[in-house]
C-alpha positions in Angstrom: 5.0 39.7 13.3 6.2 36.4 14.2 10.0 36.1 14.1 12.2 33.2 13.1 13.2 32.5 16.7 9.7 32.2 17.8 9.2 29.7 14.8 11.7 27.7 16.3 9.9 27.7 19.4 7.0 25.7 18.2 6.4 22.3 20.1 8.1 19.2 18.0 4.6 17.9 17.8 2.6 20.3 16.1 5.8 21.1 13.2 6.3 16.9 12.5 5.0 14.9 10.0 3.7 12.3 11.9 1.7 13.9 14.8 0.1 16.0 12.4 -1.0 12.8 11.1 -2.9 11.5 14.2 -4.5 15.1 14.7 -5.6 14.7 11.3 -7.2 10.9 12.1 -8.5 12.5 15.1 -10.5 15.4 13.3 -11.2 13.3 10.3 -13.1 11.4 12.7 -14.6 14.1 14.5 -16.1 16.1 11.2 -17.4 12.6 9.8 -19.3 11.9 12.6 -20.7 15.6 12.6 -21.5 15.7 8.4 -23.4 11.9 9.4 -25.8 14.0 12.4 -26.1 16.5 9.8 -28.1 13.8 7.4 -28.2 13.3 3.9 -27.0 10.3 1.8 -23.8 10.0 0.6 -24.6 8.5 -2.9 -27.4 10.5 -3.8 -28.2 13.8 -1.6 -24.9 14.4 0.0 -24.8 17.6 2.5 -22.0 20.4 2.2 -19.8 18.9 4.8 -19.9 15.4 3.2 -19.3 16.7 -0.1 -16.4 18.9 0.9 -14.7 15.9 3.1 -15.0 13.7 0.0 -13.9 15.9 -2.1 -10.4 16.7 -0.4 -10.3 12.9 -0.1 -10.2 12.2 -3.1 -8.3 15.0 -4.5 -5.3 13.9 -2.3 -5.9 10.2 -3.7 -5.9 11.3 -6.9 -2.7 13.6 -6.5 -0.4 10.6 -5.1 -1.9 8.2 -8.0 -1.2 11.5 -10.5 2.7 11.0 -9.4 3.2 7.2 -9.4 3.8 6.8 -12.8 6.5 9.1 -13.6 7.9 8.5 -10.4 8.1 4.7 -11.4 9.2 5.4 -15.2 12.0 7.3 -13.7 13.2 5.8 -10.8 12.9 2.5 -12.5 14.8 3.5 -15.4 18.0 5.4 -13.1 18.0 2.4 -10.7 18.4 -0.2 -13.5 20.8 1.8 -14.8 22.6 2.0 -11.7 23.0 -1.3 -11.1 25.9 -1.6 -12.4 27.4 -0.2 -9.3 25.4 -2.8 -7.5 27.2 -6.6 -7.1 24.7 -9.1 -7.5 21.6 -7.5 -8.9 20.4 -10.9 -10.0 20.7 -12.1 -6.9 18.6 -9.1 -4.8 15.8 -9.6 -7.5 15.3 -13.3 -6.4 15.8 -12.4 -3.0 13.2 -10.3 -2.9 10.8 -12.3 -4.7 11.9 -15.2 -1.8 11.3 -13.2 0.7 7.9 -11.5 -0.2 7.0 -15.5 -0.8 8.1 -16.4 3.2 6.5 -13.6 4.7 3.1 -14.2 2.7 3.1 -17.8 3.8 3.3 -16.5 7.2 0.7 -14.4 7.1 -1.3 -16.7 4.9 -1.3 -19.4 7.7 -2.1 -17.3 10.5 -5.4 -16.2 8.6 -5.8 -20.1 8.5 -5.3 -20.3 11.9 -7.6 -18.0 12.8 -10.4 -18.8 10.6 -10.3 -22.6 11.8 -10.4 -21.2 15.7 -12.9 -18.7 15.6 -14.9 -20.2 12.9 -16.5 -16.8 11.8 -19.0 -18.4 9.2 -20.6 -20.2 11.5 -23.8 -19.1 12.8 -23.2 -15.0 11.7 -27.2 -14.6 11.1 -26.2 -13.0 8.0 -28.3 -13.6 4.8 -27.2 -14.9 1.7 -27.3 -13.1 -1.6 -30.3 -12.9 -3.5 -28.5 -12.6 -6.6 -25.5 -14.6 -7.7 -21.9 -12.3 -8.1 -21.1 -11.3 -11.2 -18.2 -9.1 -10.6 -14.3 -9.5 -12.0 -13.1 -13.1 -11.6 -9.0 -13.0 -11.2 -7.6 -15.8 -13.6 -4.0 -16.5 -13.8 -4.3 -16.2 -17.9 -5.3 -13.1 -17.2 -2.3 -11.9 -15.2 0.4 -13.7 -18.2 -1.6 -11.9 -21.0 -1.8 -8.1 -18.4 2.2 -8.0 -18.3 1.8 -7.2 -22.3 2.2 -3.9 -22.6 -0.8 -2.6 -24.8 0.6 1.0 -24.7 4.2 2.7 -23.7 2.5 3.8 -20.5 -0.1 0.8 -20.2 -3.1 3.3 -20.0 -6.0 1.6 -19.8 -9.7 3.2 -21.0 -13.3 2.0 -19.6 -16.4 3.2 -20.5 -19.5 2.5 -18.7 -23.4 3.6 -19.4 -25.0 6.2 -16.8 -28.1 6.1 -19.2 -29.3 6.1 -22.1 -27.4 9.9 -23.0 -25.0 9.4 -20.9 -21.5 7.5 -20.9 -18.9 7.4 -18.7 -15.3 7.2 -19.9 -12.0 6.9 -17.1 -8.4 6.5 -17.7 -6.5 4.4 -15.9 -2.9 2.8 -15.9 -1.5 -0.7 -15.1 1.1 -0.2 -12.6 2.8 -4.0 -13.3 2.7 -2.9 -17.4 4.6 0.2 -16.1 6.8 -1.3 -14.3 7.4 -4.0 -17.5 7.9 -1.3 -19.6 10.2 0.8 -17.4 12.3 -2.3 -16.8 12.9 -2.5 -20.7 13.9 0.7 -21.1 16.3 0.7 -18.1 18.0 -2.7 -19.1 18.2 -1.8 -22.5 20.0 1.6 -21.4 22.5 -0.6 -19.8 23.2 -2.4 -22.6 23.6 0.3 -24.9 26.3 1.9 -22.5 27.9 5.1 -22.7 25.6 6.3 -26.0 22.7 6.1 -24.0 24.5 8.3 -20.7 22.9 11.3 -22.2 19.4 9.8 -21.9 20.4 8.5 -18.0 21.4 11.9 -17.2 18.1 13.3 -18.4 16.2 10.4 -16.7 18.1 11.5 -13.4 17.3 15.3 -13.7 13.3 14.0 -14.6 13.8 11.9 -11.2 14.9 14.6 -9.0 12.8 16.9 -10.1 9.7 14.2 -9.8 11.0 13.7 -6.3 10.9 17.2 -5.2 7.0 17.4 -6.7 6.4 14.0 -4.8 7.5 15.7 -1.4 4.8 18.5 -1.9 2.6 16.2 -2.3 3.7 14.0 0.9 3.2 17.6 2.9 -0.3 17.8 2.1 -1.1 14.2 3.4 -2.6 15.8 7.1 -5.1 17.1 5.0 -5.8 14.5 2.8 -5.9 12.4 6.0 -9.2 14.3 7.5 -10.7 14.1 4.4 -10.3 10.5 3.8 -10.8 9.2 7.5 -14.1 11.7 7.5 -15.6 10.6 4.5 -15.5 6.7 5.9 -16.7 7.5 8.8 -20.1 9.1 7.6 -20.2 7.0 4.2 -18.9 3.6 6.2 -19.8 3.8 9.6 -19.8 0.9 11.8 -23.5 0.1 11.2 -23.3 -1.7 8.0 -21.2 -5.1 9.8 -24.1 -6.7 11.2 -24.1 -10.2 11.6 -20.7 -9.8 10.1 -19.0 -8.4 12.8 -17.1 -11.8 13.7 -16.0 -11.5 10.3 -14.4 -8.3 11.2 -12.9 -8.7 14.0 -10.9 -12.0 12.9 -9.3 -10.1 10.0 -8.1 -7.2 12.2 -7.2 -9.9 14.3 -5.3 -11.4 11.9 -4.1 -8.5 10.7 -2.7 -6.9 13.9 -1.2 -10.7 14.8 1.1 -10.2 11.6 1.7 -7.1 12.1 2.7 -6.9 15.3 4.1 -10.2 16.3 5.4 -11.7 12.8 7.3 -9.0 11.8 8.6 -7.8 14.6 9.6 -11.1 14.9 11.3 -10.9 11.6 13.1 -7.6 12.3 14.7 -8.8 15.9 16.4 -12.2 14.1 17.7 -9.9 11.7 19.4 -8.3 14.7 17.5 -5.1 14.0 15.7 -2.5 16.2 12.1 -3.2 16.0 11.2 0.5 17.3 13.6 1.9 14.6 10.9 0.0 12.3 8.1 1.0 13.3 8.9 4.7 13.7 10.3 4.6 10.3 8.0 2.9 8.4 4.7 4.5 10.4 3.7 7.6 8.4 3.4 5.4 5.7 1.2 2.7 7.8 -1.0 5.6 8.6 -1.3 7.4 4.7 -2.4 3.6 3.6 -4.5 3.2 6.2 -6.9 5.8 5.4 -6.0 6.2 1.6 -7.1 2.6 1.4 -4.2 1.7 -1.9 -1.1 1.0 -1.7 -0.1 2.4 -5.3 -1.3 5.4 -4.0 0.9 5.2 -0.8 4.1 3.9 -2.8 5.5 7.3 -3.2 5.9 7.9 0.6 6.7 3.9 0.8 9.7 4.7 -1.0 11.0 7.7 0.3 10.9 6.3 3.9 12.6 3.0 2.7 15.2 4.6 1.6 15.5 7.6 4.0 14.4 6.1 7.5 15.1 2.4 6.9 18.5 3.2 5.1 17.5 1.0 1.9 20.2 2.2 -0.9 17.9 3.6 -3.5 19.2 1.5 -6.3 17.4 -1.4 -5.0 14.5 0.4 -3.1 13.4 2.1 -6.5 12.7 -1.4 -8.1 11.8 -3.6 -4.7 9.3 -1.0 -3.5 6.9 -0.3 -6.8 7.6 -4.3 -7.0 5.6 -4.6 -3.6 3.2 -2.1 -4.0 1.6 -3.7 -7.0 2.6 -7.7 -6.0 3.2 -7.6 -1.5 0.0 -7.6 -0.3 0.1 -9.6 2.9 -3.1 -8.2 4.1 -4.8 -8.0 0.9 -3.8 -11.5 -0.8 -2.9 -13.2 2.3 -4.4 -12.4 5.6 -7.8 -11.5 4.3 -8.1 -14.1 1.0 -7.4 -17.4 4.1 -10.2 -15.8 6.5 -12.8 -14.9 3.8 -12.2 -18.7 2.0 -13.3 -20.3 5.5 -16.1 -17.8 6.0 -17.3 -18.3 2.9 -17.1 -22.4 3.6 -18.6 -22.4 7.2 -21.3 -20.0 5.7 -22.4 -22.6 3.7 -21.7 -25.2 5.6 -19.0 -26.7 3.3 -16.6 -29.2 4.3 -12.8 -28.3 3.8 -9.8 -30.7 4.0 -6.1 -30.6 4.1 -5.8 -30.2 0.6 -8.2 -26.8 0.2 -5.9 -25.4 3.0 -2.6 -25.8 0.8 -4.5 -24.4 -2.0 -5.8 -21.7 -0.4 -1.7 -21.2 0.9 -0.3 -21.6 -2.7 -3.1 -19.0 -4.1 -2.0 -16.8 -1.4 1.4 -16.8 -1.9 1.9 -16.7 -5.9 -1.6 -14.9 -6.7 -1.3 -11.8 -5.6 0.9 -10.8 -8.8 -2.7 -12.1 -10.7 -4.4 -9.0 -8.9 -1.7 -6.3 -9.7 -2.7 -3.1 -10.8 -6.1 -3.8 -9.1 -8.1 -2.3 -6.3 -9.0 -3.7 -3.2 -8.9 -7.5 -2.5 -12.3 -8.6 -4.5 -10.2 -10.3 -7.6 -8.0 -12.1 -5.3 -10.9 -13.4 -3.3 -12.7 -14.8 -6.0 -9.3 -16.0 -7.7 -8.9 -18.2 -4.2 -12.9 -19.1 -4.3 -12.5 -20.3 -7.7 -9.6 -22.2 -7.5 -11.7 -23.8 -4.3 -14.4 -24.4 -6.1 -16.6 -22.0 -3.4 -19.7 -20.0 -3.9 -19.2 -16.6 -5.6 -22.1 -15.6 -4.1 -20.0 -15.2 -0.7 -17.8 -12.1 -2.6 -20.9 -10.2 -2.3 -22.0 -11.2 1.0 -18.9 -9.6 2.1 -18.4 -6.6 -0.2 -20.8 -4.5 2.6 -17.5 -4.3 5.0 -14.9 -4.2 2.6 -13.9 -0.9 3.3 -14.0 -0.8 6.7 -11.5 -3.9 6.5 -9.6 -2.5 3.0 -8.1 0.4 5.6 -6.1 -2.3 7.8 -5.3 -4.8 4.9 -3.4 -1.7 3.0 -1.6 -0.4 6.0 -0.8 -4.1 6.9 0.2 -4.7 3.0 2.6 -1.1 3.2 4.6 -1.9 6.3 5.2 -5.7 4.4 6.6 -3.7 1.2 9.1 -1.8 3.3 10.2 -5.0 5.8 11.0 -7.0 2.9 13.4 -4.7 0.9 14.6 -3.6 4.7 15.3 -7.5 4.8 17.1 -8.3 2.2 19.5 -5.2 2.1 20.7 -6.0 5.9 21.2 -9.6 4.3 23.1 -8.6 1.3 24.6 -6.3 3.2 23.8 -3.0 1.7 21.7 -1.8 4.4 23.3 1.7 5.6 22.8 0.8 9.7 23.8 4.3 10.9 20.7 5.7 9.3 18.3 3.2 10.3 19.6 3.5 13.9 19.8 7.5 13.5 16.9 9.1 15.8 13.4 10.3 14.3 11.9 13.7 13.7 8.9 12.8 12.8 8.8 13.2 9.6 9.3 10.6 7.0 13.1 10.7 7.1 15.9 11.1 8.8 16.4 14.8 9.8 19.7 16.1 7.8 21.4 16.9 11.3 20.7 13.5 12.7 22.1 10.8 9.7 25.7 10.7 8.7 27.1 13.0 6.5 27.0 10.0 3.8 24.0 8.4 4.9 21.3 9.0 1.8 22.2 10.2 -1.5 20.0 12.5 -1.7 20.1 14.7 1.8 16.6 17.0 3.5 17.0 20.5 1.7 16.6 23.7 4.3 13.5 24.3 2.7 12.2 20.8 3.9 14.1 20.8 7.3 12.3 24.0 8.2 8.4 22.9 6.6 8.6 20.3 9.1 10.5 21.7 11.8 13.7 19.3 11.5 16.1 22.0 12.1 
């Protein structure tokens, strides 16, 4: 029998949140190469360890997607409602929306930069599309008339036809609808005052409780991790680039340049510690990373906002869903600039000064057009069509949009925690002592470690001793 002391004994490493992590990369990686020797297809005649691997894969996706919305009704609704205890809510709401506009135009030009330099339409080898794309053009009428609510919960149904017996019907939600709706509900609870207090207080209990579920959910990431890292590497590989891998290698460029350089860059003026970033706001780089959606990441987004990076939670509970559904620096920014000129040099079309302050303003006020979507494909063809570029160049590139959808989501998660990080030093309401307090880990602040004031809602025993905090 193993006794409590001998618990304790257990390496750092193998207890935390975040090593656990990279062993989890590192056998995801392992098992998908294995289930690929082991042959099969993974469309039609998958084999037992693909089908296993995909299926705790997407189980954990689904899971974290199953938790978003009443973590965003609630949190939404209590935060509102809170901010009457915040000066200047008003004021952080524009800020925010200034500052994910900055940071987008940032990234936005070094995807021009690169794509002008490395020119990685020109020559690929690559064939063009036989057929014309016909997939979902984003529209900015269509983002005005998708922040109408057509539901309480802005559910969403699709059907498609399997065949002739068979049809297909899936439920989704729009996470920007939610959030309108939430918003409304929240305000209005302000206005109403005290009448409405027992409402807030039942909104709170719903939140803590929806936190607590969230957390169990956050423990199981490891394992969603192998699942989802193994399942790209024998469905994805690295053989389906081609002549594309110039492509490729510009947008991680691109990707690691912002990542690495522009917003460190953007931490330091701020007079913050850049490491105190990082190791904050990794564990959630890393669940994006391989879950490929930042929706699905934004429970974990939030907790380590407000936990590591010292974010109050009144304004990280409305900045952070904000992000996950309309900060997409990799997704509308990064990616949209590089693909644009691939797309042009591809075809040999010309591009002047004009297309590139287009392709700028679609990058910095379109990604709210794509909210509530997956991937980067509507904001793609929302920048070729406002270019007046070849659709056909969406599916030229759709082959390697996963492999490039896992760095634009982690570059897209660490963007929705700078900015709120930001503002709240700027305003200043960021709590410094736990930002600077030192890491488990784990994605926050061990309760031994921050000030005895530090986060309003402190790490339970039961989580201090899962991931070996105490």
């Amino acid at each position: 029998m193993i006794s409590a002391e001998s618990n304790r004994r257990l390496p750092r490493w193998l207890t935390s949140f975040g090593p656990q992590i990279v062993i989890a990369l590192l056998l995801g990686v392992v098992l998908g190469t294995v289930a690929d020797t082991l042959g099969g297809d993974p469309d039609t005649d998958p084999n037992w360890l693909m089908t296993a691997l995909d299926t705790i894969g997407t189980s954990y996706v689904s899971l974290l997607k199953a938790a978003v919305v009443p973590l965003i009704v609630t949190a939404v609704i209590s935060s509102i409602a809170n901010l009457r205890e915040v000066s200047n809510a008003a004021r952080l709401a524009w800020k925010t929306l200034l500052w994910f506009g900055i940071t987008a135009l940032i990234a936005v030009t070094v995807g021009l930069a690169l794509g002008l330099v490395v020119e990685p339409g020109a020559g690929t080898g690559a064939t063009a599309p036989a057929e014309q794309y016909s997939g979902t053009q984003g529209s900015w009428l269509a983002f005005l008339t998708g922040l109408v609510p057509a539901n309480f919960l802005g559910l969403q149904v699709s059907s498609s036809v399997v065949d002739p017996e068979t049809v297909q019907t899936a439920l989704s939600f729009n996470v920007l609808q939610v959030l309108v709706v939430s918003a409304a509900v929240g305000i209005a609870a302000l206005k109403v005052g005290e009448p409405a207090e027992p409402f807030l207080a039942v909104v709170r209990a719903a939140l803590a409780v929806v936190q607590k579920v969230v957390w169990w959910i956050i423990r199981l990431a490891p394992l969603g991790t192998l699942g989802l890292i193994g399942r790209a590497v024998f469905e994805y590989g690295w053989t389906s680039m081609g002549g594309l891998l110039s492509f490729v290698a510009t947008v991680y460029a691109g990707l690691l340049i912002v990542a690495f350089v522009v917003y460190p860059v953007l931490v330091k003026a701020h007079g913050l510690s850049v490491r105190q970033y990082f190791s904050g706001v990794w564990p959630a780089v890393q669940l994006g990373f391989v879950s490929r959606s930042s929706v699905g990441t934004m429970p974990l987004t939030q907790r380590i906002t407000e936990r590591s990076l010292g974010v109050p939670r009144a304004y990280a509970s409305f900045a952070v869903p904000l992000g996950a559904t309309t900060k997409m620096d990799g997704c509308a920014a990064v990616y949209p600039a590089i693909a644009a000129l691939f797309v042009a040099q591809f075809y040999g079309i010309e591009l002047d000064v004009t297309h590139y302050v287009l392709i700028a303003l679609v990058s910095v006020l379109g990604s709210a057009a794509t909210a509530g979507t997956t991937g980067a494909t509507v904001m793609l063809t929302l920048t070729l069509s406002t270019l007046g570029l070849p659709l056909d160049g969406v599916g030229l590139l759709l082959a390697v949009d996963p492999i490039i959808d896992m760095g634009r989501t982690a570059l897209n998660v660490a963007g929705q925690a700078l900015v709120p990080t930001i503002v709240a030093h700027r305003e200043g309401l960021l709590d410094r002592e736990l930002y600077d307090a030192p890491r488990s880990g784990d994605p926050f602040v061990p309760e031994d470690a921050a000030p005895e004031n530090a986060a309003p809602e402190d790490a339970t025993p039961e989580e201090a001793a899962a991931t070996g905090a105490r």
